[in-house]
N, C-alpha and C positions, 0 to 999 in steps of 0.2 A: 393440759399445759403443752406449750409448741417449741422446742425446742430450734434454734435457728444459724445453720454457721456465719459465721461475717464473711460478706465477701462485695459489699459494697457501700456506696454512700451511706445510705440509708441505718444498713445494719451496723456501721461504723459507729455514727452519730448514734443508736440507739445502745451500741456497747459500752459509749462514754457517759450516756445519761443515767444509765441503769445505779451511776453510783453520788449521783445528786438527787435520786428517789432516795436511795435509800438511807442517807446522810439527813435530809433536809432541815430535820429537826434537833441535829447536832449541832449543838452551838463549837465541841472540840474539833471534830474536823475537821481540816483544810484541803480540797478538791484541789489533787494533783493537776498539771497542766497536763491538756487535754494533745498539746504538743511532746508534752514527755511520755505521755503513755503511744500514741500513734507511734513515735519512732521504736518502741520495742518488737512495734510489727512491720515495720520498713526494712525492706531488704536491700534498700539502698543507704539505710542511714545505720543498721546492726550490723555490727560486723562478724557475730555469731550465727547469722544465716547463712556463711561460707561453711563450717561445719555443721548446720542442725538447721531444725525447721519446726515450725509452728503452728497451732491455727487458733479458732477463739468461737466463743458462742454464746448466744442470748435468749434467755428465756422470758416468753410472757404465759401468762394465763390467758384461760378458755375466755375472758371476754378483750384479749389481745393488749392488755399492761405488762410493760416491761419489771418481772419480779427478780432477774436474777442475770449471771454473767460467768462468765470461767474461762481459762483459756491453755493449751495445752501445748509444751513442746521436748523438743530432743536435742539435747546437746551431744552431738556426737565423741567431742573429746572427752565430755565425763561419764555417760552413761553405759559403759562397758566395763567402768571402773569399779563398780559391785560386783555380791556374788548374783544378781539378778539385774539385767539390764533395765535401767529405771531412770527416765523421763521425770520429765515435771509439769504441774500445773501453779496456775495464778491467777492473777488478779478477778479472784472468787469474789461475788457480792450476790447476796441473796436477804429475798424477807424472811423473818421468822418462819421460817415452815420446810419441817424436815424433808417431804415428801420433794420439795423442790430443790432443795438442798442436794439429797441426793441425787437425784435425780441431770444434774451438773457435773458432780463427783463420777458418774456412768457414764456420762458423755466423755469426759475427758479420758477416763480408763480404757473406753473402747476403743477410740483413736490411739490410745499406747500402746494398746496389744495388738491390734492393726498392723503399727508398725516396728512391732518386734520387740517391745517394751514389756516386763515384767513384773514393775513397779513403781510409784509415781510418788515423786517426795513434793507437799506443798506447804503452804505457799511460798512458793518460788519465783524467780524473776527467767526471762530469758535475755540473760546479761550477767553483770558483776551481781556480786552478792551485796551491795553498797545501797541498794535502791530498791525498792518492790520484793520485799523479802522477809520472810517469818512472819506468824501468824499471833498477833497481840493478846499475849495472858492474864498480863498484869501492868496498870500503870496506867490506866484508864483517862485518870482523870487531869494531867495535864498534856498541852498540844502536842500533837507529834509535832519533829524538824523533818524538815525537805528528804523527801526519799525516803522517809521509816513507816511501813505499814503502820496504820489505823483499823481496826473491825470493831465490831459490836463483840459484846463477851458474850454473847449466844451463838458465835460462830466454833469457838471451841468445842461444843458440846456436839456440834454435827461432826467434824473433825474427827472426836474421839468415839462417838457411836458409830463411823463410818468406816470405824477401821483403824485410821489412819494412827499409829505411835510416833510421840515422839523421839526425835532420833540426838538433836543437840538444843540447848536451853540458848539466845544469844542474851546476852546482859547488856541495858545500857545504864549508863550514870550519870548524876549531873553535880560538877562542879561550881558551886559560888567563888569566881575570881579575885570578892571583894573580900573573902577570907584568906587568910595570909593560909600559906602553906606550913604544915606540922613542920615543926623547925627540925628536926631529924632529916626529912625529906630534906629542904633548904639546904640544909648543910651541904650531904652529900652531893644536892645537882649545882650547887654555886661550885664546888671544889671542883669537879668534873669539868664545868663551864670553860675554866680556866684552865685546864691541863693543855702542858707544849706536845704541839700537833693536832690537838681539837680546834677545828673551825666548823660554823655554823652559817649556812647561810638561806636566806629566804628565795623562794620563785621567782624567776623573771621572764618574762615573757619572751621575750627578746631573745630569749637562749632555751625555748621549750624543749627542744630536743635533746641536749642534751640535759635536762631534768627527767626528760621521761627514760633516758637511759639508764640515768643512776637511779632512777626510781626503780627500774627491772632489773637491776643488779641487786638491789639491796632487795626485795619482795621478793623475787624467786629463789633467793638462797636463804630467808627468813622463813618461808612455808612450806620449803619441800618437804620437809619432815611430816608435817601434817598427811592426815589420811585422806583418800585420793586427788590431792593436790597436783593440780593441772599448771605448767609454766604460765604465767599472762605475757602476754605477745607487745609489740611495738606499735602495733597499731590500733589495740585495743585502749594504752596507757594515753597514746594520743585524741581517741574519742572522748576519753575519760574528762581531759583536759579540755578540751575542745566543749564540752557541757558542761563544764565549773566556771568558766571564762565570764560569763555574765555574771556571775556572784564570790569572782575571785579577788580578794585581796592579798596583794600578792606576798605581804610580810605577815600574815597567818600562815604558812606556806614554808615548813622548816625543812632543809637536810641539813644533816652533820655528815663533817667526814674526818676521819683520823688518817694525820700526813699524808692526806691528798685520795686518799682513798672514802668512796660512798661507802655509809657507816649505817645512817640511819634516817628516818624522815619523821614528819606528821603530817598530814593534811590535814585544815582545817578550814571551812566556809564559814563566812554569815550564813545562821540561818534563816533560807531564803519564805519559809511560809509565811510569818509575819507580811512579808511583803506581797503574797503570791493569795492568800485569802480572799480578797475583798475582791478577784476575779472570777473565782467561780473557773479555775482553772481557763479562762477563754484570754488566750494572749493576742487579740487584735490589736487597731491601732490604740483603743482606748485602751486597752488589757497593758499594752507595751507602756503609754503615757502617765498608769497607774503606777506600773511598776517603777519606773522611774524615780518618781515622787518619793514612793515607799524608799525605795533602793538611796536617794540623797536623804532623806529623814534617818534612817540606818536604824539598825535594831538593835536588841540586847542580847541575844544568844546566839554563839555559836557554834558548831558541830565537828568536832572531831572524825573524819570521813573513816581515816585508816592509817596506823602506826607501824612500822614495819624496821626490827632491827636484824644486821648478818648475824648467826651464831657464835662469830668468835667474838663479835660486838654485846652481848648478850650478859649480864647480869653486870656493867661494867658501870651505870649509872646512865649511861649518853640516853635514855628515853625521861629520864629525872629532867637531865642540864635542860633538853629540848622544849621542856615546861617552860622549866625557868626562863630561858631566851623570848617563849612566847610571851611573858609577864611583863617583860621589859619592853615589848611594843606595847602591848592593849593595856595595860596598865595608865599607864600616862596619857590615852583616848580619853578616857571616862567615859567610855560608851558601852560596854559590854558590861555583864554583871555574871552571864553564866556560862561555862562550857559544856557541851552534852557530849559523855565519853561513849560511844557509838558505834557498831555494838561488837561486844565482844564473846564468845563462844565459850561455855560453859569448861571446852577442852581444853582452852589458852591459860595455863594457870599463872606463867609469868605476864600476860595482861592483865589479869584480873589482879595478880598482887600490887602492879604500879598503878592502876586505878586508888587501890585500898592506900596503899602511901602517899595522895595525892592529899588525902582527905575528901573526895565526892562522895555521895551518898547515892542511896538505889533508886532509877527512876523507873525503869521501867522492863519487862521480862517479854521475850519473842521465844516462838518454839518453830523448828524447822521438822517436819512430819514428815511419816514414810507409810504407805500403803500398799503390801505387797499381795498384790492377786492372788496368788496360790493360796492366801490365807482362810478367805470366804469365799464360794461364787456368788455373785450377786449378775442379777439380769437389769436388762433395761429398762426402765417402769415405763408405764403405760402417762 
């Protein structure tokens, strides 16, 4: 086997293919865009490459097929955040066959301790945690939405023979719209809805900046608590935006604020695979012309990105109401039928409980893994 770094055309194109071999006979898959994966390695278009850095690599066999992919990096604001300085790797694809498997898993380890890394949690994004993230355990068998890792459930098994534990479970759920909400819930988010000083109001483009402010007022004072929880930045919440934009609607798109003050939000997209499918990830002219089509046809699912309330805001009902507001747009559509609650961290017990008083059911389980070197040595294989 030849192991190979990307570092041009060629091996670019050969690190995007590696994952339409090995899909090819999955009718569930949807082949991310081939534009949204290159920009996580653009140092012009990541804005994580100002603190960290990255690389990538691709594996064929002795008669020169491409069997396999991985890619490894360092986020400088969080990887000093353990008791062992720990990196990450991603967007892993490989055939059944551990020998190669590993043999990816080595590559990436090597470059972490290279560069001063002591531990490598995967699969990871080098980015938000919103897109290319956690390794699929369970929930196989319906489509993922835009952004949620997809694997084969034989990659687990290399994972957990290679070491790697896992560290957090994320949960996702999915909501039937066309089910009325448990009337307990109802209750309390119509009651709330109405309280003097709650207002609610959806995205506007036209005023993004100051959305993406109160979105980082309400986010960074909702997650600090959490464990090594890193501020998100102004310019990060703006790229954020800036790649929702072609599949933003902008009254799916909630904050509340009590007497004027940012309170709480939701993001939520169409979900964009339905539409993004029949491309084969390749967004040319005809990829853009497809899309289009798909995009006025409109789909039926959509994804819940990321909910975020302040702690004094916190057990008060306003992530209940924020349902409810959403019901009152899509509702009267008649076009949506499901929401996908997306994902949630096994640690968040107050997300997990307003999923559970929502009424959504369990669709599907991601695991975020940790490999810490000092545990085995393991060498480079041949």
């Amino acid at each position: 086997m030849v192991i190979t770094e990307v570092n041009d055309k060629a091996t670019r194109k050969d690190f995007l293919d590696v994952a339409r071999l090995i899909y090819r006979d999955d009718e569930i898959w949807v082949c991310p865009l081939d534009n949204d994966v290159e920009a996580v390695f653009d140092s012009t278009k990541n804005p994580f490459f100002k603190h960290g850095k990255c690389t990538r690599w691709i594996l064929k066999n002795d008669s020169g097929q491409l069997i396999g992919r991985v890619a490894a990096f360092i986020n400088n604001e969080k990887a000093y955040n353990y008791e062992q300085p720990t990196g990450g790797m991603g967007f892993f694809e490989c055939i059944d066959n551990e020998k190669a498997a590993f043999l990816l898993f080595d590559t990436a380890k090597q470059w972490l301790q290279q560069n001063g890394m002591q531990a490598m949690d995967g699969p990871i994004n080098f980015g938000e945690n919103d897109t290319f993230w956690g390794l699929l355990s369970e929930g196989f068998t319906s489509p993922p939405s835009y952004g949620m890792n997809y694997n084969p459930p034989y990659y687990k098994k290399f994972f957990d023979d290679y070491g790697f534990k896992t560290q957090y479970e994320q949960i996702t759920n999915h909501l039937n719209i066309l089910k009325p909400f448990p009337e307990r819930f109802r209750k309390i988010a119509s009651w709330v809805a109405k309280k003097p000083g709650y207002e609610f109001k959806h995205l506007k483009a036209n005023e993004i900046k100051q959305f993406a402010a109160d979105f980082i007022e309400i986010y960074n004072d909702a997650w600090e608590g959490f464990e090594n929880f890193v501020p998100i930045t102004y310019e990060v919440i703006l790229e954020s935006f800036r790649k929702m934009k072609p599949l933003m609607d902008e009254k799916l798109i909630l904050f509340a604020y009590v007497n004027g003050e940012p309170a709480s939000f939701n993001i939520v997209l169409p979900d964009a695979n339905p539409m993004i499918k029949p491309l084969n990830g390749k967004l040319d002219l005809v990829g853009k012309l497809k899309f289009l089509y798909y995009k006025w046809k409109g789909v039926k699912r959509m994804r819940a990105i990321v909910m975020g309330t302040k702690k004094k805001f916190q057990n008060h009902g306003i992530e209940s109401a924020l349902f409810i507001k959403l019901g009152e747009y899509v509702l009267p559509k008649n076009q949506y039928e499901e929401l996908e609650l997306s994902w949630v961290g096994d640690f968040n017990d107050k997300m997990i409980a307003i999923h559970q008083a929502t009424g959504s059911e369990f669709g599907k389980r991601h695991v975020t893994m940790r490999y810490i070197f000092s545990d085995q040595s393991r060498k480079i294989r041949d």
